[in-house]
mmCIF file of the N, C-alpha and C atoms, coordinates in Angstrom:
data_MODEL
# 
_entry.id   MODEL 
# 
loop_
_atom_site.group_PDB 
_atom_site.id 
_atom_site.type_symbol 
_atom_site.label_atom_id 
_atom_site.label_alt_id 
_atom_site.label_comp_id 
_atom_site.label_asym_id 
_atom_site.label_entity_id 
_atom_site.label_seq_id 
_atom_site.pdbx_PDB_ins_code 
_atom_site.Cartn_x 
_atom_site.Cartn_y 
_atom_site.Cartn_z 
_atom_site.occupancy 
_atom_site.B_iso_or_equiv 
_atom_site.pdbx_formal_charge 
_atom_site.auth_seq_id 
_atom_site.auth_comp_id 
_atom_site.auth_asym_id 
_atom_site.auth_atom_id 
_atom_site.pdbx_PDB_model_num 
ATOM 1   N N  . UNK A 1 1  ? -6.251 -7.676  -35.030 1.00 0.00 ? 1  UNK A N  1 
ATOM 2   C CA . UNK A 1 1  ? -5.134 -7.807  -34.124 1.00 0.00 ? 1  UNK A CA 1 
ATOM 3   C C  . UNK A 1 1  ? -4.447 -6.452  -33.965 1.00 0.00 ? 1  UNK A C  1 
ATOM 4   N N  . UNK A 1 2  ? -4.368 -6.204  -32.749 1.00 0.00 ? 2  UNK A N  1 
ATOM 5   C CA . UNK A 1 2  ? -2.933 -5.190  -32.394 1.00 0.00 ? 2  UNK A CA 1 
ATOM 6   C C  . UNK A 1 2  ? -1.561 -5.355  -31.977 1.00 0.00 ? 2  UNK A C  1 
ATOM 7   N N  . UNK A 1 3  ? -0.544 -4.393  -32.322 1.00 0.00 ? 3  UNK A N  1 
ATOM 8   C CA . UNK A 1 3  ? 0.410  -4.647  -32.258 1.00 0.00 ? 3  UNK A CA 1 
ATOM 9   C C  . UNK A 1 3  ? 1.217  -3.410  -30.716 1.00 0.00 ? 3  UNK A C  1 
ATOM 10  N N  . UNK A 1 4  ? 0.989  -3.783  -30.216 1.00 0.00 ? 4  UNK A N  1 
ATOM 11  C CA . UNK A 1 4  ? 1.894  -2.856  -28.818 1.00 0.00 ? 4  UNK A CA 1 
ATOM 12  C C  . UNK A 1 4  ? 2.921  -3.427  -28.047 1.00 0.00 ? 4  UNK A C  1 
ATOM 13  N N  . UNK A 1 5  ? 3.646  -2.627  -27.482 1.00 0.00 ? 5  UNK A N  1 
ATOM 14  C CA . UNK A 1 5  ? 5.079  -3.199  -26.927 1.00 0.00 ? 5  UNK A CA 1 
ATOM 15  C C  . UNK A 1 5  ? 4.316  -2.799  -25.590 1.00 0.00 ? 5  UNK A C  1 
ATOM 16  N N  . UNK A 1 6  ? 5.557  -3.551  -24.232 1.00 0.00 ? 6  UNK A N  1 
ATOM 17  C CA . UNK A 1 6  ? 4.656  -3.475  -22.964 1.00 0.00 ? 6  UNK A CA 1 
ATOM 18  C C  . UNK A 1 6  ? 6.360  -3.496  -22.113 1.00 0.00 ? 6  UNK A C  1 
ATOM 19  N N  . UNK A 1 7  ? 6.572  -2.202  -22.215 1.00 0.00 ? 7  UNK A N  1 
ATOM 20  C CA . UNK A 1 7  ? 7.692  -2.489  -20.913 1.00 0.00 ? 7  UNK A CA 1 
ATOM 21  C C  . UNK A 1 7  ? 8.153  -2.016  -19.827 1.00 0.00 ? 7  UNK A C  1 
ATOM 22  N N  . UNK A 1 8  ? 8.587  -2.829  -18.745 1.00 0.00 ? 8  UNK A N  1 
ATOM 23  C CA . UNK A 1 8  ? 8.766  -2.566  -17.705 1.00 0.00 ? 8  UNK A CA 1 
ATOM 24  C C  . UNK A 1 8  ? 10.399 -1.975  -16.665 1.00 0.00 ? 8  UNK A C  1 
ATOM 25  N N  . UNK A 1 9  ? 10.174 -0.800  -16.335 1.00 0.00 ? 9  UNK A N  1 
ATOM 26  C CA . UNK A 1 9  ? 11.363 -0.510  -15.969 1.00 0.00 ? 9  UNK A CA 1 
ATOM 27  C C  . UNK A 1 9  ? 11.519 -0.616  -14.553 1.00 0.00 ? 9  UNK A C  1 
ATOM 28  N N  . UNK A 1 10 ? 12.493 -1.761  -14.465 1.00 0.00 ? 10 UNK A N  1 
ATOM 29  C CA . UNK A 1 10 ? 12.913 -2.765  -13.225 1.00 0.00 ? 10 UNK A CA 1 
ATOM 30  C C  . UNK A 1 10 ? 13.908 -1.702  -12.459 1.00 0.00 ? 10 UNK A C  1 
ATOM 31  N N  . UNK A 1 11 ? 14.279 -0.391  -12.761 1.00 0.00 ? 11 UNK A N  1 
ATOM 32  C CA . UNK A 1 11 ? 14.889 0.308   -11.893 1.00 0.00 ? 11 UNK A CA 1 
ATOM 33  C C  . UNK A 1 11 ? 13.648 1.412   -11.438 1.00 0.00 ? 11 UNK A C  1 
ATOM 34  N N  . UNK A 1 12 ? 12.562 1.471   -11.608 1.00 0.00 ? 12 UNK A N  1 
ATOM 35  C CA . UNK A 1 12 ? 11.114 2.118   -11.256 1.00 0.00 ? 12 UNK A CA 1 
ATOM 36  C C  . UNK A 1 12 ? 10.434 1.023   -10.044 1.00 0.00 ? 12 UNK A C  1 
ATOM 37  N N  . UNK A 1 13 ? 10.712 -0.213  -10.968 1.00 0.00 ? 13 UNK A N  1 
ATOM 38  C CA . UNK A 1 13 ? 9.568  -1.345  -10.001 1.00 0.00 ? 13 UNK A CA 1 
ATOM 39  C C  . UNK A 1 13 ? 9.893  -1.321  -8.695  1.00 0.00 ? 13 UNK A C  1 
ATOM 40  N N  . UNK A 1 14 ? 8.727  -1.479  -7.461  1.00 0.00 ? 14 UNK A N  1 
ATOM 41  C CA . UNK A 1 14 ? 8.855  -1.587  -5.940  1.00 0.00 ? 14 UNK A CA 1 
ATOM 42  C C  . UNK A 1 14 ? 8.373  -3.199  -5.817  1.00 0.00 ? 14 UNK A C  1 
ATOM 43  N N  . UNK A 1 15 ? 8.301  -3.880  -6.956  1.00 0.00 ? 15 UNK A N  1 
ATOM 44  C CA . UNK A 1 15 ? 7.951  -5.257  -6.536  1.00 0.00 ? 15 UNK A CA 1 
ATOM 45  C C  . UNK A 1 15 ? 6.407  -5.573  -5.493  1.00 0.00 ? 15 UNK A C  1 
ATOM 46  N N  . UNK A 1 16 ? 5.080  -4.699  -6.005  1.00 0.00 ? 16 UNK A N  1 
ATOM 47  C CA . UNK A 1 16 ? 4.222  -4.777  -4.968  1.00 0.00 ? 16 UNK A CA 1 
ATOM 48  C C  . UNK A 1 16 ? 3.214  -6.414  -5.948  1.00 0.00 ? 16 UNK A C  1 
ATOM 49  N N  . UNK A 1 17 ? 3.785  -6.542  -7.198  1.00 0.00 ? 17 UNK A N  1 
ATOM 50  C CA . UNK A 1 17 ? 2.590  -7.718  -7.192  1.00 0.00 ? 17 UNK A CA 1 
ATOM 51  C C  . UNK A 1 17 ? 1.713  -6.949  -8.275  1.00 0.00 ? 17 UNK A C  1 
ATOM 52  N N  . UNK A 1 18 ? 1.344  -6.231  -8.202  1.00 0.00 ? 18 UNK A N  1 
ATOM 53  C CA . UNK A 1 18 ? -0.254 -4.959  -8.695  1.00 0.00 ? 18 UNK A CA 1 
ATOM 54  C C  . UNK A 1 18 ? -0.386 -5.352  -10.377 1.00 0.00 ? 18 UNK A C  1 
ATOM 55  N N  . UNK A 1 19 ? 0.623  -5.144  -11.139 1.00 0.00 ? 19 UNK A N  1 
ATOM 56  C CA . UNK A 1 19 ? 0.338  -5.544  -12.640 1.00 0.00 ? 19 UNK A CA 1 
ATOM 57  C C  . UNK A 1 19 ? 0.218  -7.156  -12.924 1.00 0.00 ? 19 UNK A C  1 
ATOM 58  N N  . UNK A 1 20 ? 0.966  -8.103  -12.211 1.00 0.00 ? 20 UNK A N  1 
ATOM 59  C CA . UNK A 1 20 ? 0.557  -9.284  -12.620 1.00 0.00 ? 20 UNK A CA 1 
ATOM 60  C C  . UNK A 1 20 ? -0.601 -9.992  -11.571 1.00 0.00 ? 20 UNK A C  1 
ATOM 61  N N  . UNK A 1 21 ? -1.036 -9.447  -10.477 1.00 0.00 ? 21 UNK A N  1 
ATOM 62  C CA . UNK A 1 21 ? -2.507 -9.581  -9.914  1.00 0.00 ? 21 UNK A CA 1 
ATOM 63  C C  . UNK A 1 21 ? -3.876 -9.249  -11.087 1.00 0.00 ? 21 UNK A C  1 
ATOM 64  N N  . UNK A 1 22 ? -3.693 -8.224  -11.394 1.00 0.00 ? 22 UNK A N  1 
ATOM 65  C CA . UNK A 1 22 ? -4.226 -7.787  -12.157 1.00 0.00 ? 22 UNK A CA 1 
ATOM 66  C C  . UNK A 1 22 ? -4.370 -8.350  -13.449 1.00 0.00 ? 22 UNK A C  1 
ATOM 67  N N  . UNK A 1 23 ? -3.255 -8.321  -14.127 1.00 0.00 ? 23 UNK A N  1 
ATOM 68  C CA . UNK A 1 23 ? -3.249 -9.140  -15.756 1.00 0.00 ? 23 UNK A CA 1 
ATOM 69  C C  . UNK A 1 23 ? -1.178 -10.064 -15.774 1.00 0.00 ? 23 UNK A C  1 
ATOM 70  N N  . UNK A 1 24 ? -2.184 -11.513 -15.660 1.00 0.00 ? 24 UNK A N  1 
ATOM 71  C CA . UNK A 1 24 ? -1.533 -12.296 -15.717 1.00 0.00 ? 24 UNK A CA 1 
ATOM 72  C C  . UNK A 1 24 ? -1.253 -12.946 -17.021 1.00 0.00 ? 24 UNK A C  1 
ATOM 73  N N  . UNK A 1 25 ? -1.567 -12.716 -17.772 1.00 0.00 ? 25 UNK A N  1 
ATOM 74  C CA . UNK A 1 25 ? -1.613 -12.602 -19.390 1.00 0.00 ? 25 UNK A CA 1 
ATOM 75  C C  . UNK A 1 25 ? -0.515 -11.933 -19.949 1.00 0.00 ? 25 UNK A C  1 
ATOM 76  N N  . UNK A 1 26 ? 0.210  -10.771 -19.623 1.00 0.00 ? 26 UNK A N  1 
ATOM 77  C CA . UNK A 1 26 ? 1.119  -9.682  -19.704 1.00 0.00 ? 26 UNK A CA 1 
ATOM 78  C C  . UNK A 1 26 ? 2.540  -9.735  -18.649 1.00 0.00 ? 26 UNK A C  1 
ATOM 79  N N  . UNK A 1 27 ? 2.536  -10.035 -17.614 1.00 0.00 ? 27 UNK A N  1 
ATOM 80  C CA . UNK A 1 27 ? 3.223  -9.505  -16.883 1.00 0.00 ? 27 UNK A CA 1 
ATOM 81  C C  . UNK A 1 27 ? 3.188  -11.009 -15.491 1.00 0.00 ? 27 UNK A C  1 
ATOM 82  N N  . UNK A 1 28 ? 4.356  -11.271 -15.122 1.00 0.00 ? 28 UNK A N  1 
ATOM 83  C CA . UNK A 1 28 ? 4.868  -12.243 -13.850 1.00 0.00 ? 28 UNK A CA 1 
ATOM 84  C C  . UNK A 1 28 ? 5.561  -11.642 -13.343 1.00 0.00 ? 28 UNK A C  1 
ATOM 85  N N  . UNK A 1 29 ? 5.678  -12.797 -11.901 1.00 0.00 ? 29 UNK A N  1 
ATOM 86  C CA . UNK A 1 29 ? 6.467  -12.571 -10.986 1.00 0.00 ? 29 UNK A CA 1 
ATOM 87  C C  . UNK A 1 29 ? 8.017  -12.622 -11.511 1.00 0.00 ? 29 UNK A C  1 
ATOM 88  N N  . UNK A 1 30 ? 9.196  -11.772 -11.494 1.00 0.00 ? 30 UNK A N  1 
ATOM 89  C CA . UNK A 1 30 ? 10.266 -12.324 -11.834 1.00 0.00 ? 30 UNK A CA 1 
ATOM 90  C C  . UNK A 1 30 ? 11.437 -12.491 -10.678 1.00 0.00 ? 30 UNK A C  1 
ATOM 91  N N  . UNK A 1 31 ? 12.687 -12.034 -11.048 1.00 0.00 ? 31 UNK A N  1 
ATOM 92  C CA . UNK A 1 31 ? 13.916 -12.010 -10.151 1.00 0.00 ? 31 UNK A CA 1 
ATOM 93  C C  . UNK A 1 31 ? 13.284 -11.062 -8.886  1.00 0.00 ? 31 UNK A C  1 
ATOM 94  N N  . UNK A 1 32 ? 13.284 -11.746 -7.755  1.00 0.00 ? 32 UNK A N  1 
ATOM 95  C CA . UNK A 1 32 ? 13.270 -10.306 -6.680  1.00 0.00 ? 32 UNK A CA 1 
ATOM 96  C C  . UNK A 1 32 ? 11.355 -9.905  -6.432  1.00 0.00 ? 32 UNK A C  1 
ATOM 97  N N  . UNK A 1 33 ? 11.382 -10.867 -7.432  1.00 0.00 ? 33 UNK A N  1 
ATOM 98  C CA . UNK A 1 33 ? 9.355  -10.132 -7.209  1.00 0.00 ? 33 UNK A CA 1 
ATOM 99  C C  . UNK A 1 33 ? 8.502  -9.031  -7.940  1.00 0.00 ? 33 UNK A C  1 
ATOM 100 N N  . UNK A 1 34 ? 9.787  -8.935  -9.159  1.00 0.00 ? 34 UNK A N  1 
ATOM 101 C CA . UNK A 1 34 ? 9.853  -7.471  -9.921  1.00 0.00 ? 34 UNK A CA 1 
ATOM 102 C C  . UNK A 1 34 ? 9.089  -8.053  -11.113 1.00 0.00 ? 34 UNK A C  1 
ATOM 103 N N  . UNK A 1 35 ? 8.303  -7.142  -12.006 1.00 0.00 ? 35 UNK A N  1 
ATOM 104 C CA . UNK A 1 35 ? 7.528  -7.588  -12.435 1.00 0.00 ? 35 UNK A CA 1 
ATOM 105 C C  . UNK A 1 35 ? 8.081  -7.990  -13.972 1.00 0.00 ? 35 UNK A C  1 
ATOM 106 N N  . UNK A 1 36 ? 8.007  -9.035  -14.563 1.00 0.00 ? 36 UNK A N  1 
ATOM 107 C CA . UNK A 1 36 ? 8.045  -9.227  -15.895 1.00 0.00 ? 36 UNK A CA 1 
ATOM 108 C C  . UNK A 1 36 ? 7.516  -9.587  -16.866 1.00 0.00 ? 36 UNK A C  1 
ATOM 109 N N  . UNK A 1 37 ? 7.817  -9.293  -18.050 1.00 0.00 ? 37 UNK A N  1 
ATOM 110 C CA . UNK A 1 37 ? 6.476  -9.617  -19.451 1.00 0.00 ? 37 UNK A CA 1 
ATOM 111 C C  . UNK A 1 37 ? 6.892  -10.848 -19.509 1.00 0.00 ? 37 UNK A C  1 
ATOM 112 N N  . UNK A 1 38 ? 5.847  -11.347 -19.818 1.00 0.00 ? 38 UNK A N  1 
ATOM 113 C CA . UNK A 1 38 ? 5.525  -12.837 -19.583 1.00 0.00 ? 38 UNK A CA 1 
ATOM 114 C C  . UNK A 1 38 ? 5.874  -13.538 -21.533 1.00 0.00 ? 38 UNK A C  1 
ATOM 115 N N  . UNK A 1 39 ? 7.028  -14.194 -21.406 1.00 0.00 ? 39 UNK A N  1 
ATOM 116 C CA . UNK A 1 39 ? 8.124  -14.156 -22.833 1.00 0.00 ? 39 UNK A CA 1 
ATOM 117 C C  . UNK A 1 39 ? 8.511  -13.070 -23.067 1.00 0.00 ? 39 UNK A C  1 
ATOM 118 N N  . UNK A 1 40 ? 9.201  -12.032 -22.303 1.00 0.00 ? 40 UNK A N  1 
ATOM 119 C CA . UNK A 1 40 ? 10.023 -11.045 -22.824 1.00 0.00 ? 40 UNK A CA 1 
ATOM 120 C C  . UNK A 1 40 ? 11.368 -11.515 -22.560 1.00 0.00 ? 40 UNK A C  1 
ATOM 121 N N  . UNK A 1 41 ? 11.900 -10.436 -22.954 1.00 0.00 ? 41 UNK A N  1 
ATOM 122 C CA . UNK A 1 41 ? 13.494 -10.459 -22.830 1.00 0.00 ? 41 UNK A CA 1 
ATOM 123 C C  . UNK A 1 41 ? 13.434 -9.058  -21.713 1.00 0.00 ? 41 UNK A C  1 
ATOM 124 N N  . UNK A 1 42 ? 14.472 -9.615  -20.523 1.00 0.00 ? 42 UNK A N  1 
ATOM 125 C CA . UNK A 1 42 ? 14.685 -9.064  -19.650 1.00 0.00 ? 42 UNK A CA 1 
ATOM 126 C C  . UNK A 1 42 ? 16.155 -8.911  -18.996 1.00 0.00 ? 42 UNK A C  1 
ATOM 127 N N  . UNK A 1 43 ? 16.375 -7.739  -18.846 1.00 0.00 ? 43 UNK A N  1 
ATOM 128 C CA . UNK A 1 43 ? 17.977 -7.491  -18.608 1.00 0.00 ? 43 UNK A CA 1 
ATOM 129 C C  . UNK A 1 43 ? 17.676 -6.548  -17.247 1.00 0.00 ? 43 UNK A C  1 
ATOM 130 N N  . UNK A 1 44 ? 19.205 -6.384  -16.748 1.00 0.00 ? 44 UNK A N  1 
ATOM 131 C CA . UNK A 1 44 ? 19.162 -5.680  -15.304 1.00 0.00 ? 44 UNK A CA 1 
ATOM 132 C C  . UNK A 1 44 ? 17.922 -4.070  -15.445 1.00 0.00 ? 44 UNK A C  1 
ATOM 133 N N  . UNK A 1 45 ? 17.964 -3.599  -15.885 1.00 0.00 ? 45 UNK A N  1 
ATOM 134 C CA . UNK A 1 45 ? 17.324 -2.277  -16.642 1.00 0.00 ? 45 UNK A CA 1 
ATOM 135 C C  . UNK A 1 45 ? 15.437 -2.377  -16.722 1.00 0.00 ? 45 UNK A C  1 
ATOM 136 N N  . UNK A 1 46 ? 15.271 -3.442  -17.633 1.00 0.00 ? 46 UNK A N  1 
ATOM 137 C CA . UNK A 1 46 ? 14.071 -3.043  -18.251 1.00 0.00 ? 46 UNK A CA 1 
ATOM 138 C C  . UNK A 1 46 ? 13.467 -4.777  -18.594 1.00 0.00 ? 46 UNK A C  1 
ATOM 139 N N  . UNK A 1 47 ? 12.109 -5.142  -18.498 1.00 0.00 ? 47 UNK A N  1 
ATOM 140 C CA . UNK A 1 47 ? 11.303 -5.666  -18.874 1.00 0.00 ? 47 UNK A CA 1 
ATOM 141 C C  . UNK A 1 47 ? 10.782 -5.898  -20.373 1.00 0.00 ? 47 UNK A C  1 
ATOM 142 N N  . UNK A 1 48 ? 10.713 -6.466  -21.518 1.00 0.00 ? 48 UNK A N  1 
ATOM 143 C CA . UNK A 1 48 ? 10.111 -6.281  -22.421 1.00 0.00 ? 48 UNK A CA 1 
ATOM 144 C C  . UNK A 1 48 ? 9.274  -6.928  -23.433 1.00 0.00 ? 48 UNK A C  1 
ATOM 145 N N  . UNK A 1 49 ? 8.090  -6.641  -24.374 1.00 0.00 ? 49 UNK A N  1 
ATOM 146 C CA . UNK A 1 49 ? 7.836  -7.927  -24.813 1.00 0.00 ? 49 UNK A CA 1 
ATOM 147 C C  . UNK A 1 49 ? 6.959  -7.363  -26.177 1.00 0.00 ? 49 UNK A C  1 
ATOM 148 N N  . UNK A 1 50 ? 6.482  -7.276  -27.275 1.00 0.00 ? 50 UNK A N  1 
ATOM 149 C CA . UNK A 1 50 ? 5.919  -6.699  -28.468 1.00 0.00 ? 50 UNK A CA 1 
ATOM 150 C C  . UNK A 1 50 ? 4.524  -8.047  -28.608 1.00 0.00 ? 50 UNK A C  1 
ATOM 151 N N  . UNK A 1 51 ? 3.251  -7.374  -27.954 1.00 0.00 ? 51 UNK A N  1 
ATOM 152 C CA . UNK A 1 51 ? 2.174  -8.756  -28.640 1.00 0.00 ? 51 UNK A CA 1 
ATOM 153 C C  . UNK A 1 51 ? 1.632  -7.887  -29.455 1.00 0.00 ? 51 UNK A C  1 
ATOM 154 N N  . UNK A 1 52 ? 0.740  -9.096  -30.244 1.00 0.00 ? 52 UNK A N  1 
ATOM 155 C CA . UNK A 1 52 ? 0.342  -8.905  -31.534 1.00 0.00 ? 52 UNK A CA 1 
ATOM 156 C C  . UNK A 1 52 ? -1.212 -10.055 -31.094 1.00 0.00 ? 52 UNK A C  1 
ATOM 157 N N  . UNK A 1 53 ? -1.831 -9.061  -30.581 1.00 0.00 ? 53 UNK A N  1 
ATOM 158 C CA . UNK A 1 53 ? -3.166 -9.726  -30.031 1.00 0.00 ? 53 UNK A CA 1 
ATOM 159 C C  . UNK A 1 53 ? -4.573 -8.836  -29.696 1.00 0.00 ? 53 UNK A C  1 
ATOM 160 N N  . UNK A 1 54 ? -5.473 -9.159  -29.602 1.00 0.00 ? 54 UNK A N  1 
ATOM 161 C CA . UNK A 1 54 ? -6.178 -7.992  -28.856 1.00 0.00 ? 54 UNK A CA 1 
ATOM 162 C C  . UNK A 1 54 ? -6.690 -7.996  -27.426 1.00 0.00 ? 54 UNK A C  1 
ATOM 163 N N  . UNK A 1 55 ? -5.652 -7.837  -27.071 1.00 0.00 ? 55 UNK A N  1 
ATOM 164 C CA . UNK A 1 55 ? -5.604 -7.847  -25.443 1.00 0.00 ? 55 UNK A CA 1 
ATOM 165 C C  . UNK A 1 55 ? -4.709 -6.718  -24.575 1.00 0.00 ? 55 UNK A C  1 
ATOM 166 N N  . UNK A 1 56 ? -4.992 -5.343  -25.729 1.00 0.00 ? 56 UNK A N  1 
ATOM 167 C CA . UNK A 1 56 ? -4.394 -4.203  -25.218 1.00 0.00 ? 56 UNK A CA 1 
ATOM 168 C C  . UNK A 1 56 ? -4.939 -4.171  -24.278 1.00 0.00 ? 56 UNK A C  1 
ATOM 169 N N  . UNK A 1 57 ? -6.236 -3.825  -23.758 1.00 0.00 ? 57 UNK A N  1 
ATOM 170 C CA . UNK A 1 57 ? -6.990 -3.262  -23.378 1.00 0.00 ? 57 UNK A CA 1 
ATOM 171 C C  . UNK A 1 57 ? -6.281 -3.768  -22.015 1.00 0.00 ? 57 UNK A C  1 
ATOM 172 N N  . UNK A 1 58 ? -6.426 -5.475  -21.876 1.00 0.00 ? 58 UNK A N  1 
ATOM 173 C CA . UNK A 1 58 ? -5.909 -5.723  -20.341 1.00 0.00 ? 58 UNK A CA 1 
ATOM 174 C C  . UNK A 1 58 ? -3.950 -5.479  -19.805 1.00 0.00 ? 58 UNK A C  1 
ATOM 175 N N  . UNK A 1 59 ? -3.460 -4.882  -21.106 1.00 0.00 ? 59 UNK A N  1 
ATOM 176 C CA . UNK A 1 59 ? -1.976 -4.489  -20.882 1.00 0.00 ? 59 UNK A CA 1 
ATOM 177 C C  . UNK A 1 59 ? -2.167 -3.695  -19.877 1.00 0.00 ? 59 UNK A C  1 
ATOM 178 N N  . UNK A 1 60 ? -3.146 -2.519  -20.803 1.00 0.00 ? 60 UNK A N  1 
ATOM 179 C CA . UNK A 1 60 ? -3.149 -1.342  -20.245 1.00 0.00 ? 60 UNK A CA 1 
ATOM 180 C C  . UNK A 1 60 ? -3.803 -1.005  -18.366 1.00 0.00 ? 60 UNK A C  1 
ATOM 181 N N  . UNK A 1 61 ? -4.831 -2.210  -18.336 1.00 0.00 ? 61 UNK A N  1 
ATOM 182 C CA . UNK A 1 61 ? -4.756 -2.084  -16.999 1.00 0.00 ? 61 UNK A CA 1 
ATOM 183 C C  . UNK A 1 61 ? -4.223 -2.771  -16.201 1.00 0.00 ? 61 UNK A C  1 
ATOM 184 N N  . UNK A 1 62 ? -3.184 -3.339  -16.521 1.00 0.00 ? 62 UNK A N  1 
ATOM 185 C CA . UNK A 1 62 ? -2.301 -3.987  -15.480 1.00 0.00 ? 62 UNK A CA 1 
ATOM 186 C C  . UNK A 1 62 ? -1.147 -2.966  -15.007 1.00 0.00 ? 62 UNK A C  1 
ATOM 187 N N  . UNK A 1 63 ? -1.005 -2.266  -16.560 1.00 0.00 ? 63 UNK A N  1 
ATOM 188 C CA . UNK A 1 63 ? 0.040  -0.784  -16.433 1.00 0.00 ? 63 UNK A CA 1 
ATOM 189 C C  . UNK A 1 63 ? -0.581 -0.056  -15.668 1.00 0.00 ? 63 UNK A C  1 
ATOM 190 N N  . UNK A 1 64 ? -1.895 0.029   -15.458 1.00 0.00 ? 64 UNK A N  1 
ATOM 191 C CA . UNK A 1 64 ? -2.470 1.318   -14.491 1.00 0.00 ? 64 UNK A CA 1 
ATOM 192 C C  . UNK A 1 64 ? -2.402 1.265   -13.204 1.00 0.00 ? 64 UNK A C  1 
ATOM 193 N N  . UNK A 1 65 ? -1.992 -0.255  -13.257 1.00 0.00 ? 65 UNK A N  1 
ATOM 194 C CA . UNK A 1 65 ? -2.287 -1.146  -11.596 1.00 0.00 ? 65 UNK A CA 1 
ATOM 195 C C  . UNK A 1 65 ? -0.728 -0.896  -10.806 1.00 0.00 ? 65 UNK A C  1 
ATOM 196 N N  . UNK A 1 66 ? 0.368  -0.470  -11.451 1.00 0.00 ? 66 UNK A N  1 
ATOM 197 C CA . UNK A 1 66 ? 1.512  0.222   -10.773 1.00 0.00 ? 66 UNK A CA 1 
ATOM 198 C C  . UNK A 1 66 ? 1.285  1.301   -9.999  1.00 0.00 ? 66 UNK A C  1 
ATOM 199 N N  . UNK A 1 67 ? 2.074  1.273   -8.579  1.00 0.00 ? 67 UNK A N  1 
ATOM 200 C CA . UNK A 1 67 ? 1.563  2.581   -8.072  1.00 0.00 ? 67 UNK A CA 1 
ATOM 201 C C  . UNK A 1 67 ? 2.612  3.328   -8.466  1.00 0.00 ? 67 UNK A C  1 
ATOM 202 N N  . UNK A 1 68 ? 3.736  3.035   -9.029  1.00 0.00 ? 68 UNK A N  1 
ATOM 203 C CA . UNK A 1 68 ? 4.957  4.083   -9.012  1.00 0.00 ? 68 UNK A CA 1 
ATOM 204 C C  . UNK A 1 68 ? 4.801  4.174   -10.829 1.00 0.00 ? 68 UNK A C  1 
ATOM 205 N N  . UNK A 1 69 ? 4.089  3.553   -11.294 1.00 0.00 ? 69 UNK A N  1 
ATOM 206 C CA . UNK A 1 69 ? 3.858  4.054   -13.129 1.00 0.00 ? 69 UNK A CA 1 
ATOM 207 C C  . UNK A 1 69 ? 5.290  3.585   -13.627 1.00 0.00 ? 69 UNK A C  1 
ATOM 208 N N  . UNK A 1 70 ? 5.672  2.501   -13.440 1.00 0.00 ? 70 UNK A N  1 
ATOM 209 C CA . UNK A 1 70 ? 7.347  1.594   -14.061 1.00 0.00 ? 70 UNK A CA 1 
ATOM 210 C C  . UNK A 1 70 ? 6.916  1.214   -15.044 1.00 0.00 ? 70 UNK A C  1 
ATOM 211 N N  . UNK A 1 71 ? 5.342  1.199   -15.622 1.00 0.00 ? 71 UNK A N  1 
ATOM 212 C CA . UNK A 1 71 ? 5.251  0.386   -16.621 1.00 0.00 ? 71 UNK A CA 1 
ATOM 213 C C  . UNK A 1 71 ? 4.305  1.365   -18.247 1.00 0.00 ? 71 UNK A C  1 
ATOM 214 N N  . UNK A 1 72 ? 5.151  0.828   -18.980 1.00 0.00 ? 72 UNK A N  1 
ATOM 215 C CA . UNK A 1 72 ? 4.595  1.597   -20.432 1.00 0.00 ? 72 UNK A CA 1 
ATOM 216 C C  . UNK A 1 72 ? 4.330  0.918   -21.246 1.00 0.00 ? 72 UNK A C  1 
ATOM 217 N N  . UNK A 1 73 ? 2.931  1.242   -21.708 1.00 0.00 ? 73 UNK A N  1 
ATOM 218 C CA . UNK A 1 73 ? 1.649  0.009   -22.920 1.00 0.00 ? 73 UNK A CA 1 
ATOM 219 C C  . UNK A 1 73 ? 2.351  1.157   -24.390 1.00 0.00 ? 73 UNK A C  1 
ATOM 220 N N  . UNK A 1 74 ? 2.577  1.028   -25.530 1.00 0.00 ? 74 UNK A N  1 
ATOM 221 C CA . UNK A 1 74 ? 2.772  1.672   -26.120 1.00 0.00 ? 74 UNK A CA 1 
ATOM 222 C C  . UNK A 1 74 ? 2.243  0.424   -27.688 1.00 0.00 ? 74 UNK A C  1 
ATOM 223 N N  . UNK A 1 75 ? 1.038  1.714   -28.406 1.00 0.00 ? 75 UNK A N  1 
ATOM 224 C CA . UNK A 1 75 ? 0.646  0.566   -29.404 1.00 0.00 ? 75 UNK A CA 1 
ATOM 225 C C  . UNK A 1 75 ? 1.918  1.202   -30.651 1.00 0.00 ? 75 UNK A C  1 
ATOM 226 N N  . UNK A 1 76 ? 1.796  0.248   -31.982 1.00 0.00 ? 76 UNK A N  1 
ATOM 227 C CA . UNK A 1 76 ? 2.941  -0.024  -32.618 1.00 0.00 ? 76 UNK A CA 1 
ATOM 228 C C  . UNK A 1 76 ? 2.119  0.183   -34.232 1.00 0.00 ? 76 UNK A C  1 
# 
């Protein structure tokens, strides 16, 4: 198992869809269309969520799937 945090900064996001098309496992539709971790805790600011799985791999390309890069895979 790995341990990485996955978060999203909702003052970056353009709301295109791209990370939770991509990996719906990580990341939904939220307020506005903006993207959120799927059981995170989410405030006006930022997206957030710590798994403990091995399913970096598809964090990381859902993070790649931003065109403006709002989103950061960071392992732990």
């Amino acid at each position: 198992m790995v341990k990485y945090k996955v978060e999203v900064d909702l003052k970056t996001c353009v709301s295109t869809g791209a990370c939770f098309t991509t990996d719906s496992m990580h990341f939904k539709a939220g307020k506005n269309q903006q993207s959120n971790t799927v059981g995170g805790e989410t405030d006006e600011s930022k997206s957030s969520r710590v798994f403990e799985d091995d399913k970096l791999a598809e964090a990381q390309e859902g993070a790649k799937a931003c065109p403006v890069s709002a989103i950061a895979v960071t392992q732990m």
